[in-house]
ZADRENKE-682226 format. One record per residue: residue in one letter; x, y, z of N, C-alpha, C, O, CB in turn. Coordinates in steps of 0.05 Angstrom, whole numbers, padded with zeros to 5 digits, always signed. Atoms other than C-alpha are relative to their C-alpha. Glycine has a CB too. Layout:
AXYZXYZXYZXYZXYZ/...
% end
This chain:
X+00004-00029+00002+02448+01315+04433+00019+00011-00020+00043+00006-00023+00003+00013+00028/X-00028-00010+00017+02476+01357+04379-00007+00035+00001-00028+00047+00005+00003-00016-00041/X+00005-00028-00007+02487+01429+04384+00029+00018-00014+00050+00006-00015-00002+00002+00038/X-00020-00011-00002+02534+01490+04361+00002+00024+00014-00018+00039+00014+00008+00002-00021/X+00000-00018-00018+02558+01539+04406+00021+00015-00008+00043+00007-00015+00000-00008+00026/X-00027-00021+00003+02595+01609+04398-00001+00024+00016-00017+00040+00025+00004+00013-00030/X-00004-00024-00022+02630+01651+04435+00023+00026-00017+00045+00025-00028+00018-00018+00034/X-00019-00018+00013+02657+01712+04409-00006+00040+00010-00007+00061-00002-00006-00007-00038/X+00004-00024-00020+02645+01768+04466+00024+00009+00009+00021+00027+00025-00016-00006+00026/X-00015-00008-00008+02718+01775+04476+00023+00008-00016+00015+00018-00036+00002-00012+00016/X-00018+00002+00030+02787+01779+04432+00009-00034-00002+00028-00042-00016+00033+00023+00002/X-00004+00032+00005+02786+01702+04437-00027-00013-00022-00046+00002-00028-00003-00017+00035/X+00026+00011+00023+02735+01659+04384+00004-00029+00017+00026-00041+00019+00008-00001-00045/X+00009+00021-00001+02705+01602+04413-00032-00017-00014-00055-00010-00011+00003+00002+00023/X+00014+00011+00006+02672+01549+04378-00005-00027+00012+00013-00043+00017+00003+00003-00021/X+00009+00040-00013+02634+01477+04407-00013-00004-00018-00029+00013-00026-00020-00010+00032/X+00019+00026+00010+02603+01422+04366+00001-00018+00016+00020-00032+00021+00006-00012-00024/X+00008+00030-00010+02567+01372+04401-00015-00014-00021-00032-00003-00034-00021+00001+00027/X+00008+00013+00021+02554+01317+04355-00009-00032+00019+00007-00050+00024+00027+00000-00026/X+00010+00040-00011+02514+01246+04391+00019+00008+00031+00036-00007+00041+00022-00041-00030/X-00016+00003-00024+02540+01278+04455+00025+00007+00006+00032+00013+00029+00001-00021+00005/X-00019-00003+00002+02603+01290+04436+00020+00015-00005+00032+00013-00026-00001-00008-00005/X-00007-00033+00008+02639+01362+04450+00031+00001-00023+00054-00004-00018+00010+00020+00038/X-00032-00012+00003+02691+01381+04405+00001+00032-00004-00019+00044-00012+00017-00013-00028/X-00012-00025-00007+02726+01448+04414+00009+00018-00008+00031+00008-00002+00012+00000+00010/X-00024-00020+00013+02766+01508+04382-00005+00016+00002-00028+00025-00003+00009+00003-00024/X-00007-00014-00018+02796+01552+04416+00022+00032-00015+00046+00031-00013+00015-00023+00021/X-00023-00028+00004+02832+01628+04388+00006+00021+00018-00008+00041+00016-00009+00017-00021/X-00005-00008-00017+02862+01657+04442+00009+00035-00009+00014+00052+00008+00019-00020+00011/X-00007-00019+00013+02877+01716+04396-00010+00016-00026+00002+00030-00043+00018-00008-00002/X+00014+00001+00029+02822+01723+04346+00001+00038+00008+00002+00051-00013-00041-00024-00004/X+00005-00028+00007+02818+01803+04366-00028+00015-00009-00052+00014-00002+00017+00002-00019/X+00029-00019+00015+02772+01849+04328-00001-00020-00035+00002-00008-00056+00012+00051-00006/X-00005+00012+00028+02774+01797+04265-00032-00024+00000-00040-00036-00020+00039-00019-00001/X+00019+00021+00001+02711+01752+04290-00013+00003-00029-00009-00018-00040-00022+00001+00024/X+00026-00010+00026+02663+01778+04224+00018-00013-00020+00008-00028-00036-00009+00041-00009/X-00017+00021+00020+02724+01749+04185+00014-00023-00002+00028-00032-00020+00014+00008-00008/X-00012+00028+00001+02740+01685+04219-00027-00016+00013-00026-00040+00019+00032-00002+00020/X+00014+00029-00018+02679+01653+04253-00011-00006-00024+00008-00020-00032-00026+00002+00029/X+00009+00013+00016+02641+01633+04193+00016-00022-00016+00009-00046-00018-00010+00016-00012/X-00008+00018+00004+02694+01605+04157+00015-00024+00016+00021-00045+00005+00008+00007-00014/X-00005+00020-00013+02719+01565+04217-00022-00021+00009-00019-00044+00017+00011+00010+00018/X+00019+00020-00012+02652+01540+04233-00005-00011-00032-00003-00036-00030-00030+00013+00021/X-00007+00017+00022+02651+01518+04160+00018-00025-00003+00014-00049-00010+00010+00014-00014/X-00023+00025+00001+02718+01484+04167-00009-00028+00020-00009-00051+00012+00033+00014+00014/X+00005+00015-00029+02697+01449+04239-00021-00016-00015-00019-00040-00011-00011+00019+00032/X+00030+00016+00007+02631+01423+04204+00011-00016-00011+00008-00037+00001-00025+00011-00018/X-00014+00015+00016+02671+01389+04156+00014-00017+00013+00010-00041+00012+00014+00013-00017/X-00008+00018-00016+02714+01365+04200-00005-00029+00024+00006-00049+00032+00006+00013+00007/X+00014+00018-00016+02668+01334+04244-00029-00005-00007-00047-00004+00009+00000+00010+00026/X+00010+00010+00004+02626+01310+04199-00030+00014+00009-00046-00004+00013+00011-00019+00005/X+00012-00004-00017+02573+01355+04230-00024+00018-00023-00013+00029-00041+00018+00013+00026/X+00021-00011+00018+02503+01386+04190-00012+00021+00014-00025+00016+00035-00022-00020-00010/X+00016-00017-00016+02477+01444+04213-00037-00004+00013-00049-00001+00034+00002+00023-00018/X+00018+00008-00007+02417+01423+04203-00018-00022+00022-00040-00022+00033+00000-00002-00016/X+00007+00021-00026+02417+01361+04249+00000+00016+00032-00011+00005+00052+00028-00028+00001/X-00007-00016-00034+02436+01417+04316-00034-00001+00007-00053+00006-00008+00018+00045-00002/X+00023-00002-00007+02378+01406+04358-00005+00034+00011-00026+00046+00015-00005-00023+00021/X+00002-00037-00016+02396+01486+04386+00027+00009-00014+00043-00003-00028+00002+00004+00046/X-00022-00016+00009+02446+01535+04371+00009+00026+00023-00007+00043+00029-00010+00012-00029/X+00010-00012-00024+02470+01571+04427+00029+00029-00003+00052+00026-00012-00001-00029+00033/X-00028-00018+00001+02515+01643+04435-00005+00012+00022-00027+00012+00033+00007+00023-00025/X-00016-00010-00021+02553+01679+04489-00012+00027-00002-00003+00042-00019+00033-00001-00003/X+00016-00030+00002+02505+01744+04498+00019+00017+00011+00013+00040+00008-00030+00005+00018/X-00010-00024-00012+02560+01782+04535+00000-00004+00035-00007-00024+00047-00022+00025-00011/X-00017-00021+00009+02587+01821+04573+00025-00005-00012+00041-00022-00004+00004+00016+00019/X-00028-00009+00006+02641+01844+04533+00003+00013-00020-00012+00033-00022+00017-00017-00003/X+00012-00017+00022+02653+01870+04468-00022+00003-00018-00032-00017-00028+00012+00002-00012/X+00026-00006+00010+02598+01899+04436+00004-00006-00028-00016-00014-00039-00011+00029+00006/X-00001+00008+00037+02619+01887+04361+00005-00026+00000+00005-00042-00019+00026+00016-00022/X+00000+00042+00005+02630+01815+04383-00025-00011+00004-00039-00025-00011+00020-00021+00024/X+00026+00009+00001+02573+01805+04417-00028+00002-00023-00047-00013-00025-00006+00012+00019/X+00025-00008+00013+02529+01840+04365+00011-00027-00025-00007-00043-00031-00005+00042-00012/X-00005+00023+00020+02567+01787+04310-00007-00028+00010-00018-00043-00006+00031+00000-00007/X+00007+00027-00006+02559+01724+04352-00034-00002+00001-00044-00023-00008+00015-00010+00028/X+00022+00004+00001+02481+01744+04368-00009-00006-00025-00026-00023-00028-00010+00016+00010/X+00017-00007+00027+02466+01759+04295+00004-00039-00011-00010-00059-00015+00020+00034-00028/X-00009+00027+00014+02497+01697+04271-00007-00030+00007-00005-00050-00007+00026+00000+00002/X+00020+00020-00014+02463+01651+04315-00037+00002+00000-00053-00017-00001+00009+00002+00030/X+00026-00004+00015+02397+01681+04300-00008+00003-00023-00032+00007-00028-00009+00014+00006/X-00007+00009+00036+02410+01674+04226+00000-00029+00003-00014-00041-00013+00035+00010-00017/X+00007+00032+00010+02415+01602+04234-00019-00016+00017-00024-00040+00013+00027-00019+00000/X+00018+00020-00013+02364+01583+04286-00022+00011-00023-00042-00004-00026-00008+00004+00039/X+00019-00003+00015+02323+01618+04232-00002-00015-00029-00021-00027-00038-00002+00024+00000/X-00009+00021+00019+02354+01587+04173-00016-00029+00002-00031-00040-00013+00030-00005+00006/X+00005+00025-00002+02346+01526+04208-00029-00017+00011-00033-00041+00010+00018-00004+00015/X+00011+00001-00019+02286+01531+04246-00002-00021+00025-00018-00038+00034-00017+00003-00009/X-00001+00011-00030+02315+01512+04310-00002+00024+00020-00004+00048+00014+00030-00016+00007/X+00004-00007-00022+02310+01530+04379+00034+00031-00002+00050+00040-00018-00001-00034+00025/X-00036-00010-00004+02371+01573+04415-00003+00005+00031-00022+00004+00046+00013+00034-00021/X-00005+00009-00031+02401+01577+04481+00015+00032+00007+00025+00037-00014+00026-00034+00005/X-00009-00020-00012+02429+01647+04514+00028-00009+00026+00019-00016+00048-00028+00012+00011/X-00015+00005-00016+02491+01633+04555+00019+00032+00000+00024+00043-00022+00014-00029-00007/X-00010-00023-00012+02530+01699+04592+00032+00001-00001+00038-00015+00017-00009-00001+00029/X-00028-00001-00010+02609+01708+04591-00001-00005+00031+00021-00014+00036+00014+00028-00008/X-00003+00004-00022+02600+01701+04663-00004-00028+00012+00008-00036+00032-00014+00015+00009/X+00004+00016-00006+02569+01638+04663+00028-00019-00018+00036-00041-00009-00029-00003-00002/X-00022+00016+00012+02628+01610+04617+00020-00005+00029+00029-00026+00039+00019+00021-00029/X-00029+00006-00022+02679+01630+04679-00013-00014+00022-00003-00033+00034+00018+00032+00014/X-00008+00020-00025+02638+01613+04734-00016-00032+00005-00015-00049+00023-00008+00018+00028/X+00001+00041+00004+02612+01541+04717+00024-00019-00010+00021-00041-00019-00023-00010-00025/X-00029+00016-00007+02692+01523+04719-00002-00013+00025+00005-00036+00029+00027+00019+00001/X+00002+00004-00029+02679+01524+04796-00028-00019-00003-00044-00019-00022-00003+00032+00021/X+00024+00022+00001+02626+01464+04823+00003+00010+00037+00014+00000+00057+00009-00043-00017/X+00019-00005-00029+02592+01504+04883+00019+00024+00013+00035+00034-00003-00003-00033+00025/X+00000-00021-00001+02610+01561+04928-00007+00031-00004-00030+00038-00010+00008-00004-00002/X+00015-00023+00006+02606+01630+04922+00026+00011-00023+00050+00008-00016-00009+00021+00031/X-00017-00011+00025+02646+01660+04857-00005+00014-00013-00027+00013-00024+00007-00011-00016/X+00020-00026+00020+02642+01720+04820+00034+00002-00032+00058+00005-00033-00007+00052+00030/X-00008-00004+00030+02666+01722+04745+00011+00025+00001+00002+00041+00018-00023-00002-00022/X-00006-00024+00003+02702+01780+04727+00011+00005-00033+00030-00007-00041+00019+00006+00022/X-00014-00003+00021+02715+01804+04660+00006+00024-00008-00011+00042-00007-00010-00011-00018/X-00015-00027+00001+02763+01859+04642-00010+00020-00018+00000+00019-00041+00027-00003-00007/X+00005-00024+00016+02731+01920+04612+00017+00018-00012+00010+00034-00030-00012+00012+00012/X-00025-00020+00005+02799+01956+04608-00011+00036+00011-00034+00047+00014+00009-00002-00041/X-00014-00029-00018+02819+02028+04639-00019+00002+00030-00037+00018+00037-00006+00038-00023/X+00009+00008-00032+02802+02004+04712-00026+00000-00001-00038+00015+00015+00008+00021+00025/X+00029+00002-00001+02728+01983+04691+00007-00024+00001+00031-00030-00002-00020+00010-00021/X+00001+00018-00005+02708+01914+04705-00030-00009-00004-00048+00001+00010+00013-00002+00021/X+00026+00009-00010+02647+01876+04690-00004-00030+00020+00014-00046+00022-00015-00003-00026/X+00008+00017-00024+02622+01826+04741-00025-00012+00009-00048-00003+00006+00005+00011+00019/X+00024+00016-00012+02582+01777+04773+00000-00019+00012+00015-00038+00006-00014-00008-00014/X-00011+00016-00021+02577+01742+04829-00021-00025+00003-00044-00017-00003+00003+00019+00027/X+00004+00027+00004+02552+01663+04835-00004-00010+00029+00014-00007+00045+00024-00014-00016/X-00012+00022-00025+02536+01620+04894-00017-00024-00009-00040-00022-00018-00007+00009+00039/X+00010+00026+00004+02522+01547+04884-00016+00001-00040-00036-00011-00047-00029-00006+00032/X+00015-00010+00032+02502+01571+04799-00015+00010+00007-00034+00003-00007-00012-00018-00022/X+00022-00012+00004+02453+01617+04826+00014+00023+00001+00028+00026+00020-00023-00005+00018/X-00001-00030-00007+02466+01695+04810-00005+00010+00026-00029+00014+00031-00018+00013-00014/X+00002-00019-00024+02477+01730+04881+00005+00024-00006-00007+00041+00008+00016-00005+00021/X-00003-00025+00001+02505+01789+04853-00003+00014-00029+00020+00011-00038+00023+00004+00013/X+00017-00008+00025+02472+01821+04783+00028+00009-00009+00046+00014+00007-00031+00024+00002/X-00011+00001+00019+02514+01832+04727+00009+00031-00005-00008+00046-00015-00016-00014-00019/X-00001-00030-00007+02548+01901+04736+00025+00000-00019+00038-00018-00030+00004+00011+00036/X-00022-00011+00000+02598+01950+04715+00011+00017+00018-00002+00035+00029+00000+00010-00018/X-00006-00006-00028+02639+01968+04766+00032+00013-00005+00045+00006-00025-00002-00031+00023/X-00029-00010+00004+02709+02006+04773+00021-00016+00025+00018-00028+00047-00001+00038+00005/X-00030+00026-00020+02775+01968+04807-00001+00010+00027+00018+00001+00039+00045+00005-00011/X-00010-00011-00029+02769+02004+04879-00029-00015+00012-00034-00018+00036+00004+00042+00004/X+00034+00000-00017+02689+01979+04884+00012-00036-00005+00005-00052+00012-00043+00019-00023/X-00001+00031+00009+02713+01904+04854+00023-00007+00026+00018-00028+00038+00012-00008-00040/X-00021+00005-00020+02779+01906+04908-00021-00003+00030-00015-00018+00050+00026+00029-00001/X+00011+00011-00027+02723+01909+04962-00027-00022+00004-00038-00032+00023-00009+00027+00015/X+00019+00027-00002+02675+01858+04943+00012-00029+00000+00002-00048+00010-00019-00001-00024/X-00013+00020-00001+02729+01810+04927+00003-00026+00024+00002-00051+00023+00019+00011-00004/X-00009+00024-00026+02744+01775+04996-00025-00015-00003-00019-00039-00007+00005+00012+00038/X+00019+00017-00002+02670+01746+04995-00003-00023-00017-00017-00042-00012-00019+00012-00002/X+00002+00021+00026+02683+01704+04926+00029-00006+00003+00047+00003+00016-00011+00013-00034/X-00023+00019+00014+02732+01658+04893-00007+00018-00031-00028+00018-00045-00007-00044+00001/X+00005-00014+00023+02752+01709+04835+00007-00015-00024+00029-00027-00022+00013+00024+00000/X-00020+00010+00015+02761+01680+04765-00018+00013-00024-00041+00022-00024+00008-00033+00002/X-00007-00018+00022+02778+01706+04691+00011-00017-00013+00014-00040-00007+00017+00023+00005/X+00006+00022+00021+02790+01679+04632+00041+00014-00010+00056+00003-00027-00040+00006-00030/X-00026-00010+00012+02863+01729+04628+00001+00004+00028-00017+00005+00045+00005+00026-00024/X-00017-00028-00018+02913+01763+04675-00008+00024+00007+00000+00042-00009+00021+00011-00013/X+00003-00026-00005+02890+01820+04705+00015+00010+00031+00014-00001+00053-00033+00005-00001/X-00024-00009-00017+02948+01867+04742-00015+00000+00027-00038+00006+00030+00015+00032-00008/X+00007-00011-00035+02942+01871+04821-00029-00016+00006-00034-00007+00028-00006+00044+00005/X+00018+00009-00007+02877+01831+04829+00002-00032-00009+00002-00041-00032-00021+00017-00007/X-00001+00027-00001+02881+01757+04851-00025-00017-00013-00045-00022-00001+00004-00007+00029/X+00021+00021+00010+02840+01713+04801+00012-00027-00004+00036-00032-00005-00013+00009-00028/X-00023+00016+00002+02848+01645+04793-00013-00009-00036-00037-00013-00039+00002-00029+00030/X+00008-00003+00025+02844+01636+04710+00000-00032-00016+00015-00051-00015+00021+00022-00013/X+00025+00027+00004+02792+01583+04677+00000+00001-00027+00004+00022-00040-00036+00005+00014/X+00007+00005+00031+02780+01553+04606-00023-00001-00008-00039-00020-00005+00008-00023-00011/X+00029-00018+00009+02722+01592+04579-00008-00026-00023-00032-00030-00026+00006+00043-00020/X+00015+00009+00015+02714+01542+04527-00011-00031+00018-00033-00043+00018+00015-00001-00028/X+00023+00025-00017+02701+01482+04574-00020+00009+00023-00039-00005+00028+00018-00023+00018/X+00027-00013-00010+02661+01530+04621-00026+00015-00018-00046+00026-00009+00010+00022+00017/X+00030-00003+00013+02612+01544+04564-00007-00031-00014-00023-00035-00031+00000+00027-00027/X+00009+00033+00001+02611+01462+04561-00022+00001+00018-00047-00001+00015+00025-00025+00012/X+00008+00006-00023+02599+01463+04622-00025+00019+00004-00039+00006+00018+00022+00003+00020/X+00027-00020-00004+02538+01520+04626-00011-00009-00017-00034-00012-00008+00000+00030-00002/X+00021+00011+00016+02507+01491+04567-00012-00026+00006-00035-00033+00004+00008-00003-00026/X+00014+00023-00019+02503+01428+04600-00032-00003+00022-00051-00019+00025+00023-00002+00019/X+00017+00004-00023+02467+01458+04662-00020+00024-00001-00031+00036+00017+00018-00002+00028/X+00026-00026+00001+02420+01510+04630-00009-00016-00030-00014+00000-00049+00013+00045-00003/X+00021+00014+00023+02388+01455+04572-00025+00015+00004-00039+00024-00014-00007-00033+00004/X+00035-00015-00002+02323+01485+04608-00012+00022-00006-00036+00027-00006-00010+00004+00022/X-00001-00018+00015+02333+01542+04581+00006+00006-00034+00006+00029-00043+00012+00009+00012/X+00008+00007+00023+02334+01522+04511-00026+00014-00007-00045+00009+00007-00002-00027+00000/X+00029-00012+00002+02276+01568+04478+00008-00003-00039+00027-00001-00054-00007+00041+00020/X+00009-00016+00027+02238+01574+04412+00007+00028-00012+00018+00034-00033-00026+00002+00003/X+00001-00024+00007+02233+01642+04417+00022+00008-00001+00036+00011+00019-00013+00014+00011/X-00034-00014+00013+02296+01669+04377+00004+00025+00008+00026+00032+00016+00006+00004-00034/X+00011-00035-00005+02268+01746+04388+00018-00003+00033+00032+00017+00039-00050+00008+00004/X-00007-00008-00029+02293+01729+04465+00031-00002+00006+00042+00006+00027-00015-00020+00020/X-00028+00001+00007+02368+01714+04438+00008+00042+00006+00001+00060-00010+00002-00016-00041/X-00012-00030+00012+02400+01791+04452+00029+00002+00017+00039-00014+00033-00025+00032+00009/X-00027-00013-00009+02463+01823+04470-00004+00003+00029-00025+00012+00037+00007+00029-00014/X+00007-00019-00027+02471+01836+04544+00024+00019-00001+00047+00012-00004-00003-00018+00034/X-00013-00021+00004+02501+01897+04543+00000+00015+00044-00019+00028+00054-00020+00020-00032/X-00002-00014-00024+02521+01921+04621-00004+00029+00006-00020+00041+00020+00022-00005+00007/X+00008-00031+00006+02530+01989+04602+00005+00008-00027+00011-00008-00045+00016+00020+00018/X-00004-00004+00025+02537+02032+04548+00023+00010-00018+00041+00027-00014-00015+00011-00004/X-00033-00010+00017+02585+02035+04490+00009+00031+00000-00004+00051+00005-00001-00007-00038/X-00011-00027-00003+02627+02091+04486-00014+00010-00016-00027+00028-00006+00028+00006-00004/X+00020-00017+00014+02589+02116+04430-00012+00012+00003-00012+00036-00002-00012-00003-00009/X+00021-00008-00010+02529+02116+04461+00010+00026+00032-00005+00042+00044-00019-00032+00006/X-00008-00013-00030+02568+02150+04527+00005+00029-00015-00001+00050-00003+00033-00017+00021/X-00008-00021+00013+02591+02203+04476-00022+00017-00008-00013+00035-00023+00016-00009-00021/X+00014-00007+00007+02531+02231+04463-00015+00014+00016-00035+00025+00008-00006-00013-00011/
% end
């Protein structure tokens, strides 16, 4: 199996190449608001490095979100630029499913920090969605908590998570959603929880 995968829904840049099976990784724990000026040429560099053709990727797969919206809208575009380029397939994977396919069973809800006591969320049992993909404020997330095993990909003050490597939990979700592999590129989009401030501004 060969495949490239990006994640760039947060201020971190993650990139995977699977090449004959074989994941390799890179990881920016600090990429910020800079994705539009570092993922291309890193996935340049990485190709090179690993020997890797775009063309051979049987799929191409990106991180729809939630999170930021100028990341997400850069990682969708850029993955549907090359399944079209390439005419390959592509794969849809969630920031949520990055955190909670760290955990293997239970009940777990992802959490990723929206900032000024917003939170988006989603809650997991056994990899099946139990609880839909929300935005929620810190007093409504403090009382759903006890039912899950919380985890996050950072530190977040006063709420017990236990914190997971987003880039081997989108190994790990691409692994166990192959079946979801589609043609149809049109079905690649942003998930957007709620709406940008922009749009709130209006």
């Amino acid at each position: 199996m060969n495949y490239l995968a990006i994640d760039t829904s947060g201020k971190n840049l993650t990139i995977l190449i699977c090449k004959n099976d074989i994941v390799y990784s890179y990881f920016d724990s600090e990429c910020g608001v800079n994705h539009s000026v570092k993922l291309m040429p890193k996935v340049e560099e990485l190709c090179i490095k690993y020997d890797f053709d775009l063309k051979d990727a049987d799929f191409f797969c990106a991180v729809v979100g939630a999170g930021s919206f100028t990341g997400i809208r850069i990682g969708v575009s850029t993955v549907k630029a090359m399944c079209f380029a390439y005419n390959k397939p592509c794969l849809s994977i969630t920031s949520f499913d990055t955190l909670a396919y760290n955990k293997d069973g239970g009940k777990v809800l992802a959490i990723v920090d929206a900032k000024h006591n917003g939170f988006y969320a989603c809650g997991y049992e056994n990899s099946n969605v139990v609880y839909a993909p929300s935005y929620i404020m810190r007093d409504e997330l403090v009382k759903i908590l006890p039912e899950y095993l919380a985890v996050t990909s950072t530190e977040i003050k006063d709420i017990d998570c236990e914190i997971v490597d987003i880039a081997k939990g989108l190994e790990l979700a691409i692994s166990k959603n192959l079946h979801k592999v589609t043609l149809d590129v049109e079905s690649l989009n942003p998930l957007y929880v709620r709406k940008s401030q922009a749009e709130e501004g209006r």
